[in-house]
Backbone and ligand atoms as CSV (ligand in chain L), in Angstrom:
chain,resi,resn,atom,element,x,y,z
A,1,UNK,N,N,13.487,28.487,-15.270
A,1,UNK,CA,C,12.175,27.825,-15.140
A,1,UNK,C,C,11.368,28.502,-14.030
A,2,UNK,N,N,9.873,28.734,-14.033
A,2,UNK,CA,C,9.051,29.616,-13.398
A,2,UNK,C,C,8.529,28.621,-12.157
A,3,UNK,N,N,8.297,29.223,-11.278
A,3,UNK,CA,C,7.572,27.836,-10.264
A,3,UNK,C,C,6.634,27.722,-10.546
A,4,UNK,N,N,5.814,28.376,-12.057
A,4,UNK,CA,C,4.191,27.485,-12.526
A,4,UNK,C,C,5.284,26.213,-13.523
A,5,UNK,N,N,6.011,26.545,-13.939
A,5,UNK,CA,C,6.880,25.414,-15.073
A,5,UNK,C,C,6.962,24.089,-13.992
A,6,UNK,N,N,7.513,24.427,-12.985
A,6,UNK,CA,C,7.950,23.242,-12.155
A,6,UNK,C,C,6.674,22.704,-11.787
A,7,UNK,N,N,5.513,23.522,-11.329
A,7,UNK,CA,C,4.282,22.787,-10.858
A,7,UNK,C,C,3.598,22.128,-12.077
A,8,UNK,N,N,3.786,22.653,-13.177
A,8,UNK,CA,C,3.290,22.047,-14.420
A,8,UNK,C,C,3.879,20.533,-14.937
A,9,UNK,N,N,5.389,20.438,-14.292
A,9,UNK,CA,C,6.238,19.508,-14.982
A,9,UNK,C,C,5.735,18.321,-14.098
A,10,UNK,N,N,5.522,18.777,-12.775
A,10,UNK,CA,C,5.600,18.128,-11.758
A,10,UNK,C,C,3.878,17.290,-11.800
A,11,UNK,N,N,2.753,18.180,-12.342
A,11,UNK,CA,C,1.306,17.090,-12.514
A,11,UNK,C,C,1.458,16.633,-14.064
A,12,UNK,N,N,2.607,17.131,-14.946
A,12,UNK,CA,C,3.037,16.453,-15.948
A,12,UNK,C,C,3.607,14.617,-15.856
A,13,UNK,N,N,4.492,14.362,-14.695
A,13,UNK,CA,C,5.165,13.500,-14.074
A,13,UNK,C,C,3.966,12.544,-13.669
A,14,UNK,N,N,3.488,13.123,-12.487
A,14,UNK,CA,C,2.274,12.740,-11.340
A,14,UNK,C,C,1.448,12.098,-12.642
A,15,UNK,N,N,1.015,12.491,-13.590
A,15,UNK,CA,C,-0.411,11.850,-14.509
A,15,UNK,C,C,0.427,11.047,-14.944
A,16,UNK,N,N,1.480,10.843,-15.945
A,16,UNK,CA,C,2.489,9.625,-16.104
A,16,UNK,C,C,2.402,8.339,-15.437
A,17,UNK,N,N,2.467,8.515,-13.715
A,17,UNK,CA,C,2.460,7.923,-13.414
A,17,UNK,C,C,1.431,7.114,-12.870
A,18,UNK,N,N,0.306,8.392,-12.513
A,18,UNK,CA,C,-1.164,7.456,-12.410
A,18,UNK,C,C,-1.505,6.574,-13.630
A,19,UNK,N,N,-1.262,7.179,-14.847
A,19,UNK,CA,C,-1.890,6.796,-15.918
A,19,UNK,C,C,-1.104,5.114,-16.250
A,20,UNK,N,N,-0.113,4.762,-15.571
A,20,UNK,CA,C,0.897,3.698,-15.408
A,20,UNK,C,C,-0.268,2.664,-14.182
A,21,UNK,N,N,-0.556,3.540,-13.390
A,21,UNK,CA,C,-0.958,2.654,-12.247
A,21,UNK,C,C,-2.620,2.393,-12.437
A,22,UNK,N,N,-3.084,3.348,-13.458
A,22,UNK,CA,C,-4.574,2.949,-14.095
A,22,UNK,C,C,-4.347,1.403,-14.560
A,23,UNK,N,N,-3.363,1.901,-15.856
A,23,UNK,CA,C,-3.243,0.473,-16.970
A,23,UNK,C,C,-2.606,-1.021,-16.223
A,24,UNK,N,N,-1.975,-0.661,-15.272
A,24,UNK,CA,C,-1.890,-1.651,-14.281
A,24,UNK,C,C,-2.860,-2.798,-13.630
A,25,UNK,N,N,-4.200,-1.684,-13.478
A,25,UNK,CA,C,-5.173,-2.046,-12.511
A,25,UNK,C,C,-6.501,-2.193,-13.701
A,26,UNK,N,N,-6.171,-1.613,-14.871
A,26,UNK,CA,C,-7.510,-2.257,-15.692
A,26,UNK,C,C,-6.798,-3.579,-16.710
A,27,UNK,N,N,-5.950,-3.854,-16.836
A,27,UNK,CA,C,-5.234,-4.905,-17.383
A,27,UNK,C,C,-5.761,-6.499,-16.027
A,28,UNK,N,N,-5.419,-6.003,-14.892
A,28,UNK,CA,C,-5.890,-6.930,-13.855
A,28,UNK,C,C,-7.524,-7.343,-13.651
A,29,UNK,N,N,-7.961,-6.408,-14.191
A,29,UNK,CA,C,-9.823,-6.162,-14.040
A,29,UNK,C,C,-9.995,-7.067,-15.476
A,30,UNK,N,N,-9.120,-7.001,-16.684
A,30,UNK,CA,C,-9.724,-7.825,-17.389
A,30,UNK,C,C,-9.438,-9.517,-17.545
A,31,UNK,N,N,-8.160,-9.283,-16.658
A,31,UNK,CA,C,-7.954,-10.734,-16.424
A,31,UNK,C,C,-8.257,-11.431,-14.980
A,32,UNK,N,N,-8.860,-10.761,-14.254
A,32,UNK,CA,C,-9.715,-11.510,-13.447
A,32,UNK,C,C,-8.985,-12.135,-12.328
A,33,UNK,N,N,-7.843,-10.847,-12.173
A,33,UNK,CA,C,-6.638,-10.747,-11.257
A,33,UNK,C,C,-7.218,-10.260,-9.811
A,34,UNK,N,N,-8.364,-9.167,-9.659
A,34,UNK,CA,C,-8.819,-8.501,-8.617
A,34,UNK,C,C,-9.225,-7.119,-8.995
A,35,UNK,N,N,-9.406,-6.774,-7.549
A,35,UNK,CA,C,-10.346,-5.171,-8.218
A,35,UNK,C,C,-9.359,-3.723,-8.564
A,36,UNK,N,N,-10.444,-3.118,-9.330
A,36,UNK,CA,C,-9.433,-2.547,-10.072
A,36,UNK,C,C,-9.125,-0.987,-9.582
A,37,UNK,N,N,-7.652,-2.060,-8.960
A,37,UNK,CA,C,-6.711,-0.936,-7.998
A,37,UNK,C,C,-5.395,-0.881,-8.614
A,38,UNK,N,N,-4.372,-0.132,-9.145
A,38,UNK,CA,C,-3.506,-0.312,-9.443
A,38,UNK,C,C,-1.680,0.833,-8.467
A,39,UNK,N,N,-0.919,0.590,-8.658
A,39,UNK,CA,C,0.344,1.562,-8.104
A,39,UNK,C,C,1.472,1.019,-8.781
A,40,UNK,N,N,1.992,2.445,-8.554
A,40,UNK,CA,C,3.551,2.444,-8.520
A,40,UNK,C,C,4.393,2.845,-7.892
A,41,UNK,N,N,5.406,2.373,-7.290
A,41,UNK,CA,C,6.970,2.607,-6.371
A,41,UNK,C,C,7.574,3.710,-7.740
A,42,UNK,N,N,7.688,4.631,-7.271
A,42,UNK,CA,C,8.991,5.630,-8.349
A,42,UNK,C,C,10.305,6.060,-7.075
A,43,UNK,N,N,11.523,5.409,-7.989
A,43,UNK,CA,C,12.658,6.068,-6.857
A,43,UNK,C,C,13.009,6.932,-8.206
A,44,UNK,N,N,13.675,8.578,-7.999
A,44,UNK,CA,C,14.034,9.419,-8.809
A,44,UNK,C,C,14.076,9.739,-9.786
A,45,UNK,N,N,12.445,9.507,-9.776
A,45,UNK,CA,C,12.070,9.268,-11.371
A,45,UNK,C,C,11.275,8.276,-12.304
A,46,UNK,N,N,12.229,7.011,-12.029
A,46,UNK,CA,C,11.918,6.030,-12.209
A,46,UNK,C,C,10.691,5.227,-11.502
A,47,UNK,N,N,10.103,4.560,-12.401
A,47,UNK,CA,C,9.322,3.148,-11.918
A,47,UNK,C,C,10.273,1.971,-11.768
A,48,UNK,N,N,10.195,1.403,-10.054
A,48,UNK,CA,C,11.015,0.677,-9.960
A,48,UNK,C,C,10.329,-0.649,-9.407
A,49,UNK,N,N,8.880,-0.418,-9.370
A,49,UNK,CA,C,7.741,-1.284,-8.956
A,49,UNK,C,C,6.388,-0.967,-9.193
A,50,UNK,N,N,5.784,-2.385,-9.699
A,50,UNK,CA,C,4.558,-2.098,-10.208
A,50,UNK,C,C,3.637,-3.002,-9.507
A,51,UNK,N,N,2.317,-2.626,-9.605
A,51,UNK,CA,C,1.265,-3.914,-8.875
A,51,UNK,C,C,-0.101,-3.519,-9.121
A,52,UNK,N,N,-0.710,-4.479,-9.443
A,52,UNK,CA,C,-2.334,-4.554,-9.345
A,52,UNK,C,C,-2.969,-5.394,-8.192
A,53,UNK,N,N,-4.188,-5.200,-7.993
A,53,UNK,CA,C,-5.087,-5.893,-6.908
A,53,UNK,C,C,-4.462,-7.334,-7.389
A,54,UNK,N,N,-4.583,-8.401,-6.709
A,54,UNK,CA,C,-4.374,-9.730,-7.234
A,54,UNK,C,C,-5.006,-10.249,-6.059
A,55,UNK,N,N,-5.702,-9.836,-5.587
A,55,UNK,CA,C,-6.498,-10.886,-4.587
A,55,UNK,C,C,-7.148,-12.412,-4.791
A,56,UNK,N,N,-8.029,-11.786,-6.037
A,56,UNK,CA,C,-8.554,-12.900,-6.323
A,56,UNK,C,C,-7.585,-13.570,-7.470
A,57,UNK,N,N,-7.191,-13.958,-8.086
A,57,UNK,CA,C,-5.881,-14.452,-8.797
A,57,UNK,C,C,-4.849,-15.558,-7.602
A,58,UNK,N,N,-4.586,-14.932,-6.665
A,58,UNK,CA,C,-3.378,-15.098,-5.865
A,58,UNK,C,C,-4.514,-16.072,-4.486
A,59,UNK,N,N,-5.784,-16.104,-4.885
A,59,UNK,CA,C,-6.536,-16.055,-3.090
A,59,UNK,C,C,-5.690,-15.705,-2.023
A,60,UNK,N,N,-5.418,-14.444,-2.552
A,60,UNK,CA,C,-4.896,-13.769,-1.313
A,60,UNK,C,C,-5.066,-11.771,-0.924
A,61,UNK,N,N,-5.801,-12.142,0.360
A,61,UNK,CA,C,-6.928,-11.109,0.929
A,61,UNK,C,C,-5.578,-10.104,1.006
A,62,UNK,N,N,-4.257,-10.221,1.127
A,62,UNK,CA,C,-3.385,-9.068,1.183
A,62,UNK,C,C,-3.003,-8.777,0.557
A,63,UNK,N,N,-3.123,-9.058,-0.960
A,63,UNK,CA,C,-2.344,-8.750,-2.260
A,63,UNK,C,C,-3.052,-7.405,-3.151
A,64,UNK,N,N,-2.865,-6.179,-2.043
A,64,UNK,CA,C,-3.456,-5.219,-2.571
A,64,UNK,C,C,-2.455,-4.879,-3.745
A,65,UNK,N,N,-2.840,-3.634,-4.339
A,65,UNK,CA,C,-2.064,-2.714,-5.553
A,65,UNK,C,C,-0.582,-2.622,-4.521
A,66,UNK,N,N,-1.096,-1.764,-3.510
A,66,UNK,CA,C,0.442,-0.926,-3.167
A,66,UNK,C,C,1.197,-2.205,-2.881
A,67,UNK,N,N,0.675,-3.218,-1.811
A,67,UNK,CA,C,1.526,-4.300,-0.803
A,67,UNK,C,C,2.382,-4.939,-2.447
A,68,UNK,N,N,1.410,-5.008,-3.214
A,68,UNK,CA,C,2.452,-5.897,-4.498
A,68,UNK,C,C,3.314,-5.062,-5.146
A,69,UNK,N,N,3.048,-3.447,-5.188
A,69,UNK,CA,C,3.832,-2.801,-5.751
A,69,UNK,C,C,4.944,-2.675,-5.082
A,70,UNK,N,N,4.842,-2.581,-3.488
A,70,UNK,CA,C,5.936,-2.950,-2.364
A,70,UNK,C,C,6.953,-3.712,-2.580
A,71,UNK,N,N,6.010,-4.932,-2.937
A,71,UNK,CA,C,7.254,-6.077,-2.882
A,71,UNK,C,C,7.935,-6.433,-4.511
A,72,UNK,N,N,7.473,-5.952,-5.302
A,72,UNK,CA,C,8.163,-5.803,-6.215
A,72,UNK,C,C,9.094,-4.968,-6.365
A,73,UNK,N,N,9.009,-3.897,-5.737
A,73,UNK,CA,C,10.029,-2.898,-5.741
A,73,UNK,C,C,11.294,-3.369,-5.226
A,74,UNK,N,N,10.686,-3.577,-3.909
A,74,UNK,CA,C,11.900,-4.708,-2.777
A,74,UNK,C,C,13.027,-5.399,-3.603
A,75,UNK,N,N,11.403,-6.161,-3.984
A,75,UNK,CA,C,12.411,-7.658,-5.267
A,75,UNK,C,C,13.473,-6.803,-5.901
A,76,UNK,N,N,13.217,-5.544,-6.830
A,76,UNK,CA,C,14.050,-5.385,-8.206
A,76,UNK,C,C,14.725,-4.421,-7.556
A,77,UNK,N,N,14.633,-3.649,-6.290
A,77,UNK,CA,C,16.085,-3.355,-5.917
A,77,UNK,C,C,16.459,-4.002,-4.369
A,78,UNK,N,N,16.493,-5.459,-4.479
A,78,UNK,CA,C,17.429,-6.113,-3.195
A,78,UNK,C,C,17.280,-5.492,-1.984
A,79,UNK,N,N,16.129,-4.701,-1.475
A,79,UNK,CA,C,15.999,-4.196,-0.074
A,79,UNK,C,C,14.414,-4.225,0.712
A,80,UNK,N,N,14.826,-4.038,1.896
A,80,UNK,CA,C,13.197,-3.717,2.542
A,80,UNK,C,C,13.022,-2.824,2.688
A,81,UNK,N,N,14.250,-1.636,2.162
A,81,UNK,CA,C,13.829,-0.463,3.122
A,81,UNK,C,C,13.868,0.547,1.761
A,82,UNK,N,N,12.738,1.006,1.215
A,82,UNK,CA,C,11.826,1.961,0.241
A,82,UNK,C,C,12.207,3.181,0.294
A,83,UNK,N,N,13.549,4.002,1.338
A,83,UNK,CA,C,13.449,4.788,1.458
A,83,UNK,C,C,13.879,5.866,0.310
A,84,UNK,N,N,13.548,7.297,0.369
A,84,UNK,CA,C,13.447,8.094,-0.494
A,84,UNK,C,C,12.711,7.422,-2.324
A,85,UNK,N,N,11.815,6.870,-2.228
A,85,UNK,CA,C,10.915,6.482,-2.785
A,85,UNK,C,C,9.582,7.333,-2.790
A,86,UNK,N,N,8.912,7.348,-3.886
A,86,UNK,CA,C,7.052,7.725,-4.023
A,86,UNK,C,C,6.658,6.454,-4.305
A,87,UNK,N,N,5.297,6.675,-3.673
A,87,UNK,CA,C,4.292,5.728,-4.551
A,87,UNK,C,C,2.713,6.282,-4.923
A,88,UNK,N,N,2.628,6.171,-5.652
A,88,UNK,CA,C,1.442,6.460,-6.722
A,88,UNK,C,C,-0.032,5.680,-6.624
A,89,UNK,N,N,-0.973,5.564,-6.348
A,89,UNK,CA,C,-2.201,4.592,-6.007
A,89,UNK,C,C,-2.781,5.050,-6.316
A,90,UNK,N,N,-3.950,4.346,-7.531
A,90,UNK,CA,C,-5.454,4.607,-7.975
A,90,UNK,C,C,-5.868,5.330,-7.222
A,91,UNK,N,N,-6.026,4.422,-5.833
A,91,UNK,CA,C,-6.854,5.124,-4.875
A,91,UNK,C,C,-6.380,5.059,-3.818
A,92,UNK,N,N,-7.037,5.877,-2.586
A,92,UNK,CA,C,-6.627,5.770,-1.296
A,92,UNK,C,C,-6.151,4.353,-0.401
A,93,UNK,N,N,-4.668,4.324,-0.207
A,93,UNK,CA,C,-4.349,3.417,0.420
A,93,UNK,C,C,-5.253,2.848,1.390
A,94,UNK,N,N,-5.601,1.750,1.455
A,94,UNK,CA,C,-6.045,1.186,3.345
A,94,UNK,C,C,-5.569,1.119,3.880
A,95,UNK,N,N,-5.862,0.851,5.643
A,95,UNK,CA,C,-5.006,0.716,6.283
A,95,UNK,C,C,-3.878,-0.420,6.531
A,96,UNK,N,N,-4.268,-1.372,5.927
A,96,UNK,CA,C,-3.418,-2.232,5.740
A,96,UNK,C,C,-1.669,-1.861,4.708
A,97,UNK,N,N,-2.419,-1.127,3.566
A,97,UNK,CA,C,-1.339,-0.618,2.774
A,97,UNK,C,C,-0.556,0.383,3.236
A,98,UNK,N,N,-1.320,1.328,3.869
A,98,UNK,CA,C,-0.953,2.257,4.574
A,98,UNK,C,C,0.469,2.014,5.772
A,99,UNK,N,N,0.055,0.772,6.221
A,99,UNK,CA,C,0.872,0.291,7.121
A,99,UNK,C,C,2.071,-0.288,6.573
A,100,UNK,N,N,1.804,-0.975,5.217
A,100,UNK,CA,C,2.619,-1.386,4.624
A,100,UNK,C,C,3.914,-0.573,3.921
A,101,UNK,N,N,3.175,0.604,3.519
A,101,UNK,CA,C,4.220,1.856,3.045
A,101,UNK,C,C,4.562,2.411,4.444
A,102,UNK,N,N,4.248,2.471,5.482
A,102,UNK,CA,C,5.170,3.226,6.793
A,102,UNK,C,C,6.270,2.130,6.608
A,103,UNK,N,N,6.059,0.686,7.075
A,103,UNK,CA,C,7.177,-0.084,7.114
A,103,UNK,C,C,7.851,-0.045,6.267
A,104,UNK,N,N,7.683,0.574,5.133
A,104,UNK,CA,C,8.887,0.205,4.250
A,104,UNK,C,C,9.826,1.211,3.899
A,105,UNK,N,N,9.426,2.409,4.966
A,105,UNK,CA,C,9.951,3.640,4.830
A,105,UNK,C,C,9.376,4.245,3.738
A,106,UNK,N,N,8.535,4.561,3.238
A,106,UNK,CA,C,8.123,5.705,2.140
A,106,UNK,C,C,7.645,6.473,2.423
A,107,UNK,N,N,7.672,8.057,2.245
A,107,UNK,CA,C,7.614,9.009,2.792
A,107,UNK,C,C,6.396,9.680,2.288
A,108,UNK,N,N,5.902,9.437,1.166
A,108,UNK,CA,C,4.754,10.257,0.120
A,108,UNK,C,C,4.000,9.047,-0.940
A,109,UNK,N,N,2.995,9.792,-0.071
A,109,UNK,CA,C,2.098,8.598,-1.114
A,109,UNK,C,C,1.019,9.241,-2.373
A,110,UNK,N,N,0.649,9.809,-3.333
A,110,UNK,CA,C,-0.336,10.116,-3.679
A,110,UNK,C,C,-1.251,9.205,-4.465
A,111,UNK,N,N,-2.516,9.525,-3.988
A,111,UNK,CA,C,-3.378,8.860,-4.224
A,111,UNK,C,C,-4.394,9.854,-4.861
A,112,UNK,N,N,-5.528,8.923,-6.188
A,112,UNK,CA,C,-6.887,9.195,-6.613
A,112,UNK,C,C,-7.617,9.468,-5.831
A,113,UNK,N,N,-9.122,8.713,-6.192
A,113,UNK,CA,C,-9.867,8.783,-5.547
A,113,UNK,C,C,-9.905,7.958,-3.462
A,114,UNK,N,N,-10.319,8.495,-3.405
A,114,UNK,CA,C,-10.158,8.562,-1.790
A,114,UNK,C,C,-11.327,7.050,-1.302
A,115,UNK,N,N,-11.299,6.833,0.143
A,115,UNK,CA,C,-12.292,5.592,0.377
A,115,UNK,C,C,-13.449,6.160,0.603
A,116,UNK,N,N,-13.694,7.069,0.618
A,116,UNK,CA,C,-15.471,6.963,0.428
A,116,UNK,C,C,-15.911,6.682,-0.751
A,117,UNK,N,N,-14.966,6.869,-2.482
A,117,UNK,CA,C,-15.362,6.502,-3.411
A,117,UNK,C,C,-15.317,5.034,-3.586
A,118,UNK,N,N,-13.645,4.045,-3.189
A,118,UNK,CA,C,-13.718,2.979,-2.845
A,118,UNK,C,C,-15.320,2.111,-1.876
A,119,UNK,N,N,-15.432,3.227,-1.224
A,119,UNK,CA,C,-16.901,1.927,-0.519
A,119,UNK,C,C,-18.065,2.204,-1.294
A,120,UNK,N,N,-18.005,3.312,-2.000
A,120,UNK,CA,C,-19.530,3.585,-2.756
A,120,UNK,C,C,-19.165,2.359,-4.090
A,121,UNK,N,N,-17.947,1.797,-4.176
A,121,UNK,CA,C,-18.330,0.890,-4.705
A,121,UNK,C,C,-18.360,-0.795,-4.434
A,122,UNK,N,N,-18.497,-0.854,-2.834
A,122,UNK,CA,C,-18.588,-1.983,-2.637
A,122,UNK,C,C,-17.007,-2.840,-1.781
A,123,UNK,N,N,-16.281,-1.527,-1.981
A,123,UNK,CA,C,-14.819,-2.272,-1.040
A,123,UNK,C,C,-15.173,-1.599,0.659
A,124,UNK,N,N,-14.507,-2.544,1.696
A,124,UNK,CA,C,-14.980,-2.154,2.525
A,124,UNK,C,C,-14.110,-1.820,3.618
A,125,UNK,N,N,-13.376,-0.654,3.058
A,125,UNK,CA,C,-12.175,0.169,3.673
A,125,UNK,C,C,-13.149,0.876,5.056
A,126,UNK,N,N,-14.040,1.161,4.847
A,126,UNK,CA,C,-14.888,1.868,6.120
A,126,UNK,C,C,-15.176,1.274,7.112
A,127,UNK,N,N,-15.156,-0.590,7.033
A,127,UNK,CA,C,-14.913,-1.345,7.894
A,127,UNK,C,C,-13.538,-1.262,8.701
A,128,UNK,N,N,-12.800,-1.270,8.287
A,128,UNK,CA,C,-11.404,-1.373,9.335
A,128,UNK,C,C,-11.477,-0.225,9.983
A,129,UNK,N,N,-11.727,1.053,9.440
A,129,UNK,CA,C,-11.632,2.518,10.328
A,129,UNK,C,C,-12.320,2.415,11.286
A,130,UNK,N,N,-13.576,1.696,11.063
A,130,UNK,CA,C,-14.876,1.709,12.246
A,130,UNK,C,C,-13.963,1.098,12.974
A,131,UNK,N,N,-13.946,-0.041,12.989
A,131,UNK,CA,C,-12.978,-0.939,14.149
A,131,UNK,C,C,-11.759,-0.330,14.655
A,132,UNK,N,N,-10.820,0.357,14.060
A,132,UNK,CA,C,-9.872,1.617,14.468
A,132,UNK,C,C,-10.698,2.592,15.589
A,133,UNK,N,N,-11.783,2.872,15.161
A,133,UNK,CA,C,-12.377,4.356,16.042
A,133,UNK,C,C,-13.946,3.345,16.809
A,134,UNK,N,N,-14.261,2.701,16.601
A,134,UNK,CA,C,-14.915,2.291,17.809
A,134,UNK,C,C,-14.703,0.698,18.467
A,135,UNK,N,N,-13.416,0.372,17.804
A,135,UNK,CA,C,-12.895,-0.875,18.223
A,135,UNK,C,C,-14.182,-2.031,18.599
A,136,UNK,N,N,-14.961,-2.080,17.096
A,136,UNK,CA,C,-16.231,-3.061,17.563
A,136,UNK,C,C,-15.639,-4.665,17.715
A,137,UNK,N,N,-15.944,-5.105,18.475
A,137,UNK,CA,C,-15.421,-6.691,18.821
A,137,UNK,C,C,-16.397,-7.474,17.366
A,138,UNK,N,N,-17.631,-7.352,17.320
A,138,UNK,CA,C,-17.983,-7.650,16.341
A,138,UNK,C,C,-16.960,-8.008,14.927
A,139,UNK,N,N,-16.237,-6.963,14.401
A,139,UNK,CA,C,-15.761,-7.083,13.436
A,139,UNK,C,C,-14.367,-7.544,13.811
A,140,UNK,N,N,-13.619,-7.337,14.845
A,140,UNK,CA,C,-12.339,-8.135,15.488
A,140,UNK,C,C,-12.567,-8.157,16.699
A,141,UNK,N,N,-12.046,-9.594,17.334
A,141,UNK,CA,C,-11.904,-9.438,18.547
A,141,UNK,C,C,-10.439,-9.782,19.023
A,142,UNK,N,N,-9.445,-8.504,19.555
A,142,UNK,CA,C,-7.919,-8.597,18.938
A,142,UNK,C,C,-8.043,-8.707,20.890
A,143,UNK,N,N,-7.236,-9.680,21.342
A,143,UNK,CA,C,-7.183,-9.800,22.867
A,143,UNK,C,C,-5.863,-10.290,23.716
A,144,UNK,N,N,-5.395,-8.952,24.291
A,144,UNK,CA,C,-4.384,-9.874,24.843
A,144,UNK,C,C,-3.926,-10.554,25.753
A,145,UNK,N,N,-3.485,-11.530,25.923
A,145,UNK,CA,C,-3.537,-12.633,26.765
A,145,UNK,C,C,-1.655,-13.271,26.869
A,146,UNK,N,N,-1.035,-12.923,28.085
A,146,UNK,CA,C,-0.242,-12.843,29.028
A,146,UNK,C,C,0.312,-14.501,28.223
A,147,UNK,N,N,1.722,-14.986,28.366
A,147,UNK,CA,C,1.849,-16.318,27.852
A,147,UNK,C,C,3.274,-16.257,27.991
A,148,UNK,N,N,4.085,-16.595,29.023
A,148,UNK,CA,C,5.385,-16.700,29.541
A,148,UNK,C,C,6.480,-17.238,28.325
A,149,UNK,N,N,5.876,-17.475,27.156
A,149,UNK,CA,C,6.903,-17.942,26.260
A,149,UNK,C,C,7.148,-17.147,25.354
A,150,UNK,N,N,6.004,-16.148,24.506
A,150,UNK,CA,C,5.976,-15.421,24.433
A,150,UNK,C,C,6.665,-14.154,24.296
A,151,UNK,N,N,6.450,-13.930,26.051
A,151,UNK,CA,C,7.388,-12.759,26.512
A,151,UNK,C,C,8.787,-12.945,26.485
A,152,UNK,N,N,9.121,-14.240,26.987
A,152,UNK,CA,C,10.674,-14.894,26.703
A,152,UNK,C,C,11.089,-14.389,25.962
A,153,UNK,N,N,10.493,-14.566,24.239
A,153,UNK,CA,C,11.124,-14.664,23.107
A,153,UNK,C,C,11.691,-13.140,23.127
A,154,UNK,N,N,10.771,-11.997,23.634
A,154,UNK,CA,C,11.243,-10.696,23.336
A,154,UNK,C,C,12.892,-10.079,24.572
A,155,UNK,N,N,12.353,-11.000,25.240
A,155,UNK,CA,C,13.548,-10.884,26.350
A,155,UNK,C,C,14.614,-11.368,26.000
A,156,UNK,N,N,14.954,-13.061,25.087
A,156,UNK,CA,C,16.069,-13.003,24.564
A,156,UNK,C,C,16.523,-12.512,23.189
A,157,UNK,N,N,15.705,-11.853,22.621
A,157,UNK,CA,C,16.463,-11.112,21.750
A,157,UNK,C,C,16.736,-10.264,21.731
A,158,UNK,N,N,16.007,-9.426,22.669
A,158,UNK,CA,C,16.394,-8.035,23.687
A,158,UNK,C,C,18.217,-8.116,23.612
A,159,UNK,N,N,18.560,-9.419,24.806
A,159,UNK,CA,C,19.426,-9.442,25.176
A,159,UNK,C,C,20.790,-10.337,24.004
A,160,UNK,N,N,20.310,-10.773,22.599
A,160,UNK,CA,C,21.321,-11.090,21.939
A,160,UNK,C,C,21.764,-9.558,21.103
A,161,UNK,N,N,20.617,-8.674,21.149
A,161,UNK,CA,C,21.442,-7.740,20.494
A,161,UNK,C,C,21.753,-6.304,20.962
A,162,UNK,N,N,21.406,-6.238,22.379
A,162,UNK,CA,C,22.075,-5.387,23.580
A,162,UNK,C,C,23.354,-5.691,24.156
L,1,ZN,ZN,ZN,-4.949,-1.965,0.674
């Protein structure tokens, strides 16, 4: 096999699987599940988790594509930890998802279209970055504030598993 065969097999695979995480995310758009974002978890090959937006379905502001494709994966193989896993996304993770695939150990993410196409249509991924890079209080005001019980808690569990 030629290394154009392998690169061929390999956006052979890759469209498979977008084309999985399209029908995901327009199946959700017609049932009025959320916007239409879709992914997939692949461990070696396999689809081992699937997810669409379900925000509005679920009223819930965290139930992106990836975070549900996350936890389905979790679910159908008994773990938290994703590792040596892909995942596949319509579009550019947010940072929320983003965060969500570091924690779960996944190493590669590919993604569609990117968030400047996401905000040209009205999602507002360009909001959290602003607040990332000019930390406007306006849009969060994240503050921390000192609280002796708190700190406790990290001190004794420090010390139950040291
Ligand atoms: Zn997201």
């Amino acid at each position: 096999m030629m290394v154009s065969d392998i690169v061929l097999e390999r956006v052979i695979f890759m469209d498979k699987y977008f084309e999985e995480a399209v029908n995901l995310a327009k199946v959700g758009v017609e049932n009025n599940e959320g916007g239409p974002f879709g992914a997939v978890v692949v461990k070696n090959g396999e689809v081992v988790g699937r997810g669409n937006n379900k925000v509005l379905i679920n009223n819930d502001p965290t139930a992106h594509a990836e975070v549900v494709a996350i936890r389905d994966a979790c679910r159908n193989l008994n773990t938290y930890d994703l590792t040596d896993c892909i995942i596949y996304s319509t579009s550019e993770p947010c940072p929320m998802c983003l965060s969500s695939i570091i924690w779960s150990n996944i190493k590669t993410v590919y993604f569609s279209s990117d968030r400047k196409e996401v905000s040209s249509i009205g999602f507002r991924d360009d909001l959290i970055y602003k607040y990332f890079e000019e930390n406007k209080k306006d849009i969060l005001n994240a503050t921390k504030c000192e609280n002796i019980k708190c700190n406790n808690l990290l001190k004794e569990y420090k010390n139950t598993i040291y």
